[in-house]
N, CA, C and O of each residue as an XYZ file, in Angstrom:
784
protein
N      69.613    -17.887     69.048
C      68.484    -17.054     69.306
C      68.429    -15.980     68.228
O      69.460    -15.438     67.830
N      67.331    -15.703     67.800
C      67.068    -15.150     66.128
C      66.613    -13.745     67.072
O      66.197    -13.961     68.210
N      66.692    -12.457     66.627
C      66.256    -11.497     66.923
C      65.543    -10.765     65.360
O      65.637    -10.834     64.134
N      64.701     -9.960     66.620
C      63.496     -9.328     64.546
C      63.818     -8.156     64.872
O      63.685     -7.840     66.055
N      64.395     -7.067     63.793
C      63.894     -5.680     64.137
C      62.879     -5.409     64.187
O      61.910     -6.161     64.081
N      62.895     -3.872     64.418
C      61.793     -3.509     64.202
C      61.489     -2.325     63.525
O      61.652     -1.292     64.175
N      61.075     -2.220     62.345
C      61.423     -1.113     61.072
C      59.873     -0.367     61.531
O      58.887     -0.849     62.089
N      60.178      1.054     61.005
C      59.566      1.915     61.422
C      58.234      1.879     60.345
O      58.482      1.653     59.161
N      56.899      2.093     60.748
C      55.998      1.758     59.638
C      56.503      3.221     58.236
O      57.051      4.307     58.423
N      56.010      2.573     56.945
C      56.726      3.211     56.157
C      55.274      4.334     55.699
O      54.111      3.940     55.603
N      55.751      5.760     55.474
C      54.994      6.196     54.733
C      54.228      6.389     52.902
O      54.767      7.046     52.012
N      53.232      5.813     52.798
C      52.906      6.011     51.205
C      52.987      7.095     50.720
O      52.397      8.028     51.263
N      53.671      7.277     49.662
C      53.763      8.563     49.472
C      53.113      8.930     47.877
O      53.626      8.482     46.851
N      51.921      9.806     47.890
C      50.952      9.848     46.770
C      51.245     10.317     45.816
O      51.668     11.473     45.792
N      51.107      9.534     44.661
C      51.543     10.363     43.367
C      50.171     11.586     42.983
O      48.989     11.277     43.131
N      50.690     13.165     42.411
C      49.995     13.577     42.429
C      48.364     13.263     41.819
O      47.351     13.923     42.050
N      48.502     12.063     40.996
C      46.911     12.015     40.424
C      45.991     11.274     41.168
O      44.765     11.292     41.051
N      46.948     10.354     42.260
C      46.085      9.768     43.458
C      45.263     11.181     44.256
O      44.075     11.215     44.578
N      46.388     12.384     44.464
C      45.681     13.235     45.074
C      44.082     14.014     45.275
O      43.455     14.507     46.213
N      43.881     13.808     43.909
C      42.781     14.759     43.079
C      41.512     14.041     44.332
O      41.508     12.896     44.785
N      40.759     14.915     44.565
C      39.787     14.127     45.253
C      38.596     13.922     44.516
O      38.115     14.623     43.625
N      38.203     12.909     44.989
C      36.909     12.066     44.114
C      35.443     12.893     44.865
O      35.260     13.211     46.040
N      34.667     13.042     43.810
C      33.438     13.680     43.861
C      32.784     12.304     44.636
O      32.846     11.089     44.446
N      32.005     13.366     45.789
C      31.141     12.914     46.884
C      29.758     12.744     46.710
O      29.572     12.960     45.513
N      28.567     12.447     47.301
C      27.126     12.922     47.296
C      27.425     13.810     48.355
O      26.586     14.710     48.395
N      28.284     13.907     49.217
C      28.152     14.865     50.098
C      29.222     16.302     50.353
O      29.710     16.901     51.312
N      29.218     16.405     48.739
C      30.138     17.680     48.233
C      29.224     19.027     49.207
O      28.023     19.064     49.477
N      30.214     19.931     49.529
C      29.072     21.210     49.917
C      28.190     21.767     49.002
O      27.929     21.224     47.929
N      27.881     22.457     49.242
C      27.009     23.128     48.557
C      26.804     24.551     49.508
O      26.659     24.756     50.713
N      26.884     25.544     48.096
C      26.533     27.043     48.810
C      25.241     27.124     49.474
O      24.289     26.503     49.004
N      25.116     27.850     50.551
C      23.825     27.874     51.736
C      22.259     28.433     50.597
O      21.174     27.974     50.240
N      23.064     29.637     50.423
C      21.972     30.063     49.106
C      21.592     29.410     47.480
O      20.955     29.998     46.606
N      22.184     28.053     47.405
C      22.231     27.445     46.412
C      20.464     27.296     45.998
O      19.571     27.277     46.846
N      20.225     27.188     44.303
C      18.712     27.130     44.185
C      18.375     25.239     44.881
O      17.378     24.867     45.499
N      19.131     24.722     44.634
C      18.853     23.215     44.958
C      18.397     22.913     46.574
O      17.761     21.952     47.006
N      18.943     24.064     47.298
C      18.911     23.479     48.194
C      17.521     24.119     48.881
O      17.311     23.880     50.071
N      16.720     24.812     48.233
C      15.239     25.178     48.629
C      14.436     23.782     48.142
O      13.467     23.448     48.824
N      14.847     22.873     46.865
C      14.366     21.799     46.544
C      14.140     20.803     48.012
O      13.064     20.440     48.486
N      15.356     20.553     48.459
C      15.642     19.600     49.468
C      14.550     20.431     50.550
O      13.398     20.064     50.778
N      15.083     21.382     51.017
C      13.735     22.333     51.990
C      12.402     21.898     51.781
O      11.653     21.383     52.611
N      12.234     22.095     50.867
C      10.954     22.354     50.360
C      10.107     20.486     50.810
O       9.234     20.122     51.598
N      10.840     19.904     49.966
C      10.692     18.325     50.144
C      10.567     17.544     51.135
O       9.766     16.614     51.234
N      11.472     17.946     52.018
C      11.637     17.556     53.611
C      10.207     17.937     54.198
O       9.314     17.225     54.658
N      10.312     19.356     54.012
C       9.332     19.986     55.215
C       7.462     19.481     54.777
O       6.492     19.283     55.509
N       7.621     19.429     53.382
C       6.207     18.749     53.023
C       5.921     17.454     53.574
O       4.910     17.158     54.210
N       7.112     16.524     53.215
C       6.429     15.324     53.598
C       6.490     15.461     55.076
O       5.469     15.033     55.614
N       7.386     15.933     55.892
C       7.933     15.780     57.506
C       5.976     16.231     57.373
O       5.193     15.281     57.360
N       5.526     17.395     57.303
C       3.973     18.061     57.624
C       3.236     16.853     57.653
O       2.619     16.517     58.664
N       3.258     16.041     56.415
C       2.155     15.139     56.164
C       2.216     14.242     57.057
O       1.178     13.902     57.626
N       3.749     13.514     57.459
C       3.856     12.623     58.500
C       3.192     12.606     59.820
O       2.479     11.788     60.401
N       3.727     13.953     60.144
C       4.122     14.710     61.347
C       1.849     14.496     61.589
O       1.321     13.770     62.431
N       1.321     15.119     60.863
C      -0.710     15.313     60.559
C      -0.570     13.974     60.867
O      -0.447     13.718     62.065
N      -0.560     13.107     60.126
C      -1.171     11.757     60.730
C      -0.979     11.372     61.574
O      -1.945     10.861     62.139
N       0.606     11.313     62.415
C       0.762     11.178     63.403
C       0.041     11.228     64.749
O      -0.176     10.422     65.653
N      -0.299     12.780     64.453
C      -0.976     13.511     65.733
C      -2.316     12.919     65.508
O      -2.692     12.162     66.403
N      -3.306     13.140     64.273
C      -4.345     12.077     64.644
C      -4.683     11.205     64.829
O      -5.778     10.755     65.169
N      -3.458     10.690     64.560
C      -3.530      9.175     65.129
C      -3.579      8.906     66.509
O      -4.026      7.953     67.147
N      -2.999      9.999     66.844
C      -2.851     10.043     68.915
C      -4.169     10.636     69.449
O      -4.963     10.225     70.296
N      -4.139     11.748     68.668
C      -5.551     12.142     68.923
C      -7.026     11.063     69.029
O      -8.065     11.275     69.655
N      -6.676      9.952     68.229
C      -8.190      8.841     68.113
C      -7.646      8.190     69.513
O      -8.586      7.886     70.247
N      -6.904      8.024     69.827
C      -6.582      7.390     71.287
C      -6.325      5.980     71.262
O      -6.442      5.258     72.252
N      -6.023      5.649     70.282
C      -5.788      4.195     69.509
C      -4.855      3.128     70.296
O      -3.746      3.657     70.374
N      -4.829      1.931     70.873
C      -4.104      1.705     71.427
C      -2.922      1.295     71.166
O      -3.186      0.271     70.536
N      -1.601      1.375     71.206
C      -0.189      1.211     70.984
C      -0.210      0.237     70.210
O      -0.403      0.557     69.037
N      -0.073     -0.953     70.428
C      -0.299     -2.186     69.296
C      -1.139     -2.602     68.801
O      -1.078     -3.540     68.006
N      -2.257     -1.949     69.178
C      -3.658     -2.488     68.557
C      -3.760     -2.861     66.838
O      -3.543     -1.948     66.042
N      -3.994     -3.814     66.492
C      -4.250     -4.415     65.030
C      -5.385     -4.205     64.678
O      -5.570     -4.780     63.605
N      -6.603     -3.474     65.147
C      -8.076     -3.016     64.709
C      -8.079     -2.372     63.223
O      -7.159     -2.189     62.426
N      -8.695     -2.251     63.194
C      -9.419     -1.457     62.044
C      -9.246      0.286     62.292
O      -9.762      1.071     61.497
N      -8.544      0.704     63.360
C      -9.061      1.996     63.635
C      -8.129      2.795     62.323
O      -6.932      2.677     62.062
N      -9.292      3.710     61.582
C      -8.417      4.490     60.351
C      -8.019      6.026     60.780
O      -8.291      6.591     61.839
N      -7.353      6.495     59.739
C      -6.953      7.836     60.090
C      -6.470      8.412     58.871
O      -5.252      8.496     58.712
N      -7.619      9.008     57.586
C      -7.671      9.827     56.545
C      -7.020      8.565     55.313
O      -6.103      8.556     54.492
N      -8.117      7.565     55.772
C      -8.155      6.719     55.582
C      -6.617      5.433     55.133
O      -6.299      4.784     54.136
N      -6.090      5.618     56.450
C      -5.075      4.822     56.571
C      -5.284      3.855     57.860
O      -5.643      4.499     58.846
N      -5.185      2.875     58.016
C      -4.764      2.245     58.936
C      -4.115      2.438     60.188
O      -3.103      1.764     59.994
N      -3.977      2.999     61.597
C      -3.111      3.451     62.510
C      -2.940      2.580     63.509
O      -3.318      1.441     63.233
N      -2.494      2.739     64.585
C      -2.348      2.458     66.120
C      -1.121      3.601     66.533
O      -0.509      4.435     65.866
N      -1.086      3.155     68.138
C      -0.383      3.925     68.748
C       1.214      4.419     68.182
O       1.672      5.552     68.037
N       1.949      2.810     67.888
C       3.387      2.770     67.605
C       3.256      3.186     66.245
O       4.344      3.493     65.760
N       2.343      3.290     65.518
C       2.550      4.103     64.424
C       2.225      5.515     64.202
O       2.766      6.183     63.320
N       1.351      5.958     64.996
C       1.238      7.315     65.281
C       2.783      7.994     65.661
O       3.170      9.116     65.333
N       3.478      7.042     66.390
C       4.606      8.170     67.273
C       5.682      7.876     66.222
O       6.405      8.812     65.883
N       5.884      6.489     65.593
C       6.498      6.694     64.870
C       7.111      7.613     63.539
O       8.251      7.671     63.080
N       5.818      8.313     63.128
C       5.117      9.109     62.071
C       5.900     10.185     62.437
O       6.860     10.693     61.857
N       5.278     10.504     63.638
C       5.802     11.891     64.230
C       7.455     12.044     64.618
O       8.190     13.029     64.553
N       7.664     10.949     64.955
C       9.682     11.003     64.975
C      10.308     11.268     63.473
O      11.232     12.003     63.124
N       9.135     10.065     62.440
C      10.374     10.941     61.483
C       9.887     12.058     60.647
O      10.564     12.486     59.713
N       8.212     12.757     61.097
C       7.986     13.928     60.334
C       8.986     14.797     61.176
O       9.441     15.771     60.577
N       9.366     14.619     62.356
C      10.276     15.959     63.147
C      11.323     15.865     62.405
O      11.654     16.977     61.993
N      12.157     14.824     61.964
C      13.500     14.658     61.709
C      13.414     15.349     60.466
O      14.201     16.294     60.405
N      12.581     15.146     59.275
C      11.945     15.715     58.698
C      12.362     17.227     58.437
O      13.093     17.719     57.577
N      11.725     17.722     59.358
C      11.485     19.594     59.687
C      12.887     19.597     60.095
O      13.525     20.440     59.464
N      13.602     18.915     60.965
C      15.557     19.195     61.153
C      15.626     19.355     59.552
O      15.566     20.495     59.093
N      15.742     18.333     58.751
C      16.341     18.701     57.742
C      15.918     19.284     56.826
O      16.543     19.230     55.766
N      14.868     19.943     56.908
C      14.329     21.097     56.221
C      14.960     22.394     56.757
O      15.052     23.404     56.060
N      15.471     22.304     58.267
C      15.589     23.717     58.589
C      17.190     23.712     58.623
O      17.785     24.729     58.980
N      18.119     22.155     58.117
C      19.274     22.712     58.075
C      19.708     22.696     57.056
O      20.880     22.996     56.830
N      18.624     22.235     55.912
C      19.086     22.567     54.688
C      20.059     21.968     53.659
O      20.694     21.114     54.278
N      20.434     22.005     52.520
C      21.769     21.858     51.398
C      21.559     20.207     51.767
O      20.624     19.540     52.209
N      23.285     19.856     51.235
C      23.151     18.496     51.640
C      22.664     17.643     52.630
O      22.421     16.516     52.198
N      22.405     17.839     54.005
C      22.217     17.115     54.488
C      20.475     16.942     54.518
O      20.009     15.995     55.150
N      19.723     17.727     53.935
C      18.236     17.358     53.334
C      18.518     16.911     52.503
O      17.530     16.197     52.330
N      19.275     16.660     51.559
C      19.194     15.879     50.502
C      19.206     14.738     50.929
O      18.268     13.943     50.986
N      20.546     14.577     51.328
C      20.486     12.966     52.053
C      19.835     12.469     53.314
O      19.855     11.289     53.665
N      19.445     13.131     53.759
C      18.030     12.743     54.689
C      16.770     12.023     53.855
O      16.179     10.944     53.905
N      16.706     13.210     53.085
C      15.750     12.806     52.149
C      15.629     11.875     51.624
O      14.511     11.401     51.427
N      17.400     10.949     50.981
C      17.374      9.873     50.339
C      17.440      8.652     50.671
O      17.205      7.628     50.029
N      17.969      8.924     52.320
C      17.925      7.764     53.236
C      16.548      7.524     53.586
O      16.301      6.425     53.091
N      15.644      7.899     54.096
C      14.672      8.137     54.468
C      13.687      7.462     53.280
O      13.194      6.340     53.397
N      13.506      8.250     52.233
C      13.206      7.542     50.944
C      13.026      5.827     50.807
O      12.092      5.055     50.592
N      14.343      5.734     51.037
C      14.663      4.401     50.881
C      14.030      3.416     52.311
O      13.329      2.405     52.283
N      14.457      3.987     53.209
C      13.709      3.444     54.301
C      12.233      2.966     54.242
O      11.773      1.908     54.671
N      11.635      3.927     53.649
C      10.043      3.823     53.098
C       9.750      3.182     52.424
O       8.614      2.709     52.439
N      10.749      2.847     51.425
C      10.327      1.555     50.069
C      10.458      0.425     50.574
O       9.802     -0.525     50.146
N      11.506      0.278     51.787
C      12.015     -1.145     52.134
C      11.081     -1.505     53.523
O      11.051     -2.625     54.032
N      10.407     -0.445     53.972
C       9.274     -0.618     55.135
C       8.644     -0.911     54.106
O       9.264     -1.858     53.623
N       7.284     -0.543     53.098
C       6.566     -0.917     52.152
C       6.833     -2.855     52.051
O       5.926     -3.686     52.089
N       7.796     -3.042     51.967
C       7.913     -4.569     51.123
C       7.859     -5.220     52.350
O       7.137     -6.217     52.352
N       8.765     -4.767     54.057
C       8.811     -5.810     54.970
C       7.326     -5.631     55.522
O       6.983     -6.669     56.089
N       6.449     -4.768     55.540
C       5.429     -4.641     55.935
C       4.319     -5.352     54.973
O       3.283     -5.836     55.428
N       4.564     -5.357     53.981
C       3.555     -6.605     52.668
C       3.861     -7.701     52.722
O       3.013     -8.513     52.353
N       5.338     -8.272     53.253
C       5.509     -9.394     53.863
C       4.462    -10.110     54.820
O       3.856    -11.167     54.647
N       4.423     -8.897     56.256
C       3.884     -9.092     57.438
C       2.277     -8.760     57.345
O       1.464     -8.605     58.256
N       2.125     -8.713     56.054
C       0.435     -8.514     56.003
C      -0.446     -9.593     56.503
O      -0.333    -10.669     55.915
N      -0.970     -9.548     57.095
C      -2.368    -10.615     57.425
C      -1.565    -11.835     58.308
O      -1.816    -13.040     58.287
N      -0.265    -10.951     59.279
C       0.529    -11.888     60.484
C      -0.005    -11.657     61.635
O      -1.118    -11.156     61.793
N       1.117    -12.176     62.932
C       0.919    -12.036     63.982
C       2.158    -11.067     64.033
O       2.157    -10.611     65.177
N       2.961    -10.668     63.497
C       3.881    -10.347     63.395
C       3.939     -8.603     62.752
O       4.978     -7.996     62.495
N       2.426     -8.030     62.591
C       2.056     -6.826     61.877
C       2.068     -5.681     63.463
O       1.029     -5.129     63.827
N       2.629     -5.607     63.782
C       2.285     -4.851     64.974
C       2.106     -3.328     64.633
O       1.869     -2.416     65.425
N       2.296     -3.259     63.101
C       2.072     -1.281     63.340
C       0.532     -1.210     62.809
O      -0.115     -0.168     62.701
N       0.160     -2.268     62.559
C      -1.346     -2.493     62.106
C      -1.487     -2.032     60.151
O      -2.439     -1.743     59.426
N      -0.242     -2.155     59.967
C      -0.606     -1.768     57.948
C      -1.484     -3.099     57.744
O      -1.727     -4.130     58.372
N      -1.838     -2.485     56.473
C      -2.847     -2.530     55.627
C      -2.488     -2.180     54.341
O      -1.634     -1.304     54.198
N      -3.190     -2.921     53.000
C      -2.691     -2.731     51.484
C      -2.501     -0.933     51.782
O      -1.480     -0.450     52.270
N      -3.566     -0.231     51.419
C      -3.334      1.112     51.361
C      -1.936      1.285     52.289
O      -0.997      1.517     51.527
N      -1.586      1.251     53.439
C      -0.458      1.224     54.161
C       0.947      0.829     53.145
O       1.683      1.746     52.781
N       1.107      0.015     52.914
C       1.862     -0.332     51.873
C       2.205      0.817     50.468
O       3.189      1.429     50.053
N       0.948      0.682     50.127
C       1.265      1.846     48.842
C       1.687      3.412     49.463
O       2.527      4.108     48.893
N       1.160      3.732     50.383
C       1.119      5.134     50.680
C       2.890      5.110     51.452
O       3.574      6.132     51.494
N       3.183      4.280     51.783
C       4.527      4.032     52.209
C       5.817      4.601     51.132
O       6.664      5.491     51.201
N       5.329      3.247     49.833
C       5.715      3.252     48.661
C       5.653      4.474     47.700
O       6.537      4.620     46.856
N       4.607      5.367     47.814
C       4.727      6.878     47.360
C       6.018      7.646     48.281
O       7.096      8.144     47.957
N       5.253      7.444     49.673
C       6.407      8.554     50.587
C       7.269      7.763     50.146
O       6.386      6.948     50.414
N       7.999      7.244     49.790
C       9.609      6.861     49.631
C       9.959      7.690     48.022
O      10.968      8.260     47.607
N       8.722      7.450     47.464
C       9.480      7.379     45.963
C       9.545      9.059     45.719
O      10.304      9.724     45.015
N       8.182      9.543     46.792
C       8.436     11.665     47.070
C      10.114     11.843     47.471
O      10.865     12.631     46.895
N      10.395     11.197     48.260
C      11.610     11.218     49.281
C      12.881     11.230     48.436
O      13.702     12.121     48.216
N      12.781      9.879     48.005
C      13.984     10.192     46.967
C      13.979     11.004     45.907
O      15.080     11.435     45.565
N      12.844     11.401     45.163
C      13.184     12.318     44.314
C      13.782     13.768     44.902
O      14.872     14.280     44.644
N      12.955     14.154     45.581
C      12.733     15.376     46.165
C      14.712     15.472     46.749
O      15.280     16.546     46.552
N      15.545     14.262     47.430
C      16.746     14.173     47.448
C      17.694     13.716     46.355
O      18.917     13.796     46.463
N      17.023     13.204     45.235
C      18.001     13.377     44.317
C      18.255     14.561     43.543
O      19.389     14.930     43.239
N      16.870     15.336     43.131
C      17.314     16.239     42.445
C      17.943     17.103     41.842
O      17.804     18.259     42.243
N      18.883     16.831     40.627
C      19.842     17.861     41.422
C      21.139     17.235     41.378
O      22.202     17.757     41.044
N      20.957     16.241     41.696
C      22.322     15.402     42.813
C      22.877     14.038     41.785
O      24.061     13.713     41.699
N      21.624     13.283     40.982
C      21.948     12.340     40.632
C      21.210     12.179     38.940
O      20.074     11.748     38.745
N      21.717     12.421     38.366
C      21.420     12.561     36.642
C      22.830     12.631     35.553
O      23.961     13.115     35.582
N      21.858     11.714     34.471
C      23.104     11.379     33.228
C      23.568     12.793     32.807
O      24.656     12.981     32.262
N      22.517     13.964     33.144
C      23.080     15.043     31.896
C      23.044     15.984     32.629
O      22.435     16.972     32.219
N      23.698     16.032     34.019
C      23.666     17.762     34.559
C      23.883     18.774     34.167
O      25.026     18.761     33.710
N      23.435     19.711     34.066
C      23.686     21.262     33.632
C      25.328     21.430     33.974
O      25.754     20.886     34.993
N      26.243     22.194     33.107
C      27.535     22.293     33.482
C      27.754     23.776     34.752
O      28.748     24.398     35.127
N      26.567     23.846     35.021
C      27.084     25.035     36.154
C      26.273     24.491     37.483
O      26.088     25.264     38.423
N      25.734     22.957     37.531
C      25.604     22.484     38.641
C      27.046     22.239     39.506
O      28.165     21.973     39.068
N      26.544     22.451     41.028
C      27.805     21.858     41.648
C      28.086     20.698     41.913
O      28.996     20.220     42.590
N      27.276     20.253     41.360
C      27.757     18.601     41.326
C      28.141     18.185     40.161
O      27.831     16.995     40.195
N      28.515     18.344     39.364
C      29.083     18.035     37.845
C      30.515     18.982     38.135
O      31.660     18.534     38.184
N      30.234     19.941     38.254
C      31.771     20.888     38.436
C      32.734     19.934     39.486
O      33.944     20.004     39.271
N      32.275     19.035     40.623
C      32.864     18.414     41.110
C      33.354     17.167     41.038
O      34.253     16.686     41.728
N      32.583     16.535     39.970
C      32.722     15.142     39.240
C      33.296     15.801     37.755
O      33.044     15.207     36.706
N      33.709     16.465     37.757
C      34.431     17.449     35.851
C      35.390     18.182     36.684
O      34.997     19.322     36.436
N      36.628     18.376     37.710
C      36.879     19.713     37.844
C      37.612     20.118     37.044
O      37.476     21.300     36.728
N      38.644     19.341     36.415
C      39.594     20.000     35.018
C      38.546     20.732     33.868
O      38.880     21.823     33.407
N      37.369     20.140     33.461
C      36.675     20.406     32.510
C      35.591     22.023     33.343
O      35.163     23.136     33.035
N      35.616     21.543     33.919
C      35.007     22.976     34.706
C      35.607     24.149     34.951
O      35.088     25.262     34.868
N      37.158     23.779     35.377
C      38.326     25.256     35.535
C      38.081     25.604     34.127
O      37.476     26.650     33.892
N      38.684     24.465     32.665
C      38.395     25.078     31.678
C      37.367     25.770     30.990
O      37.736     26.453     30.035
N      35.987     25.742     31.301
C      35.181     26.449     31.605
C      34.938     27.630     32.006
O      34.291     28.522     31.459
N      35.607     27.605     33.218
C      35.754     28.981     34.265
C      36.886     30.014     33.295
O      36.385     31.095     32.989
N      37.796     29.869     32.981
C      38.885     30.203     32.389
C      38.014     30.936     31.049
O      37.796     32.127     30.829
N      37.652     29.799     30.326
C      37.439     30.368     28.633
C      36.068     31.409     29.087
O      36.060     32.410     28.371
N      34.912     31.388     30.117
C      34.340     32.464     30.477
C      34.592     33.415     31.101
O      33.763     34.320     31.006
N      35.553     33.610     31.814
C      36.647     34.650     32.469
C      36.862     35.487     31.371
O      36.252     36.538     31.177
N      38.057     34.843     30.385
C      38.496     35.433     29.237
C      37.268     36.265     28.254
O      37.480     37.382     27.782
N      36.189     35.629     28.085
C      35.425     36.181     26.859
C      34.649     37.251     27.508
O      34.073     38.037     26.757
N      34.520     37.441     29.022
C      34.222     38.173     29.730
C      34.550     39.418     29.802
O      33.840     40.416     29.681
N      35.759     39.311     30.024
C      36.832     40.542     29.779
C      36.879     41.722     28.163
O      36.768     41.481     26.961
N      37.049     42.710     28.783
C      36.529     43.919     27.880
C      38.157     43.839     27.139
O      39.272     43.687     27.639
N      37.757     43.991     25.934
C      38.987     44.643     25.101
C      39.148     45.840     24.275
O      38.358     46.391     23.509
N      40.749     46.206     24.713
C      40.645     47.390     24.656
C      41.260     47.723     23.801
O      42.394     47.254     23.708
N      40.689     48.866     22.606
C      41.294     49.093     21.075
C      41.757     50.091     20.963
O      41.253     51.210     21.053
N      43.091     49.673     20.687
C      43.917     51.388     19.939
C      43.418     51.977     18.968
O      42.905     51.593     17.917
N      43.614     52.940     19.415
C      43.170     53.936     17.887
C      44.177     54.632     17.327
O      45.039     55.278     17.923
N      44.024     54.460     15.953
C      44.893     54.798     14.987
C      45.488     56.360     15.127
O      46.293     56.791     14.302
C-alpha cells in the first residue's frame, strides 16, 4: 500500500522587477484632474441627448414593439426604444456625476456598445427580427453616438504621444517620470551664493 504526502502548497516568491505594477486604463486619477471635466462633460451631453429622445419618444405614445413609421426628430422610435434611450442616457448622467475614470470608461464601453448595436441592427434591417423599429438613419446616428462616446472616453487616456505630465504616461513611464520629478525638483531649488 503506497501512501502520498501531502506537501504544503508552495509560495512564489517575486523577484523585485515582477513587482513593479503594470499601468492600467483604470489608473486613478486626481478628482480635480483637467481630464476628468472631459469625461463629465461627454457623458452628460450625450446621456441629455439620449435621455430627449427617449422621453419623446414616450411622450408620442408609441407602442412598445411597434415597427411603424412613428418618428421622433427625425429618427425612427417605439416604445422599447424610447426606455431604452432613457436607461442609458441616466447611466450616462451617473457617470457624469461620478466623474475621473469611471466616465471615461463608461464612456468607452458604452461607445463601443453603440458601434456594435449600429452593425447588429443593419443586419436586422428590413426583418422580423427588428423589434426596436431602426431604420438607415437609426444606424448612422447610433454609429456617431458611439464614435462621440469613445472619443469623449479616450481622451486623454489612449495616444502615441502623451504629454509627459499626463497621468497616464507617468504611469506607463514611472522610472522616466521620477527622473523627471527629480531633475525638476532640483532646477527648482534656489541657490545660494557666497560672497566673497
Amino acid at each position: 500500500m503506497a501512501t502520498h504526502a501531502v506537501h504544503p502548497p508552495r509560495r512564489r516568491v517575486q523577484k523585485p522587477a515582477q513587482r513593479s505594477r503594470a499601468a492600467r486604463l483604470d489608473d486613478h486619477l486626481p478628482v480635480d484632474h483637467r481630464l476628468s471635466s472631459v469625461y463629465r462633460v461627454g457623458a452628460g451631453l450625450m446621456g441629455l441627448l439620449l435621455l430627449a429622445f427617449g422621453i419623446l419618444g414616450l411622450i408620442n405614445k408609441i407602442g412598445f414593439f411597434s415597427t411603424g413609421d412613428a418618428t421622433v426628430a427625425g429618427l425612427n422610435t417605439n416604445g422599447s426604444l424610447s426606455i431604452l434611450s432613457i436607461c442609458v442616457g441616466l447611466l450616462l448622467f451617473v457617470g457624469m456625476v461620478i466623474g475621473g475614470n469611471f466616465a471615461s470608461t463608461l464612456n468607452m464601453v458604452l461607445g463601443i456598445a453603440f458601434i456594435l448595436s449600429g452593425f447588429v441592427n443593419l443586419a436586422l434591417l428590413d426583418t422580423t427580427f427588428n423589434f426596436l423599429a431602426f431604420r438607415m438613419q437609426n444606424v448612422l446616428f447610433s454609429f456617431v453616438v458611439g464614435l462621440m462616446l469613445m472619443m469623449f472616453g479616450m481622451y486623454g487616456r489612449v495616444s502615441g504621444g502623451l504629454p509627459h505630465d499626463n497621468p497616464y504616461w507617468r504611469a506607463r513611464h514611472p522610472e522616466e517620470a521620477a527622473r523627471e520629478l527629480r531633475r525638476d525638483r532640483s532646477s527648482s531649488m534656489p541657490v545660494a551664493r557666497q560672497e566673497p
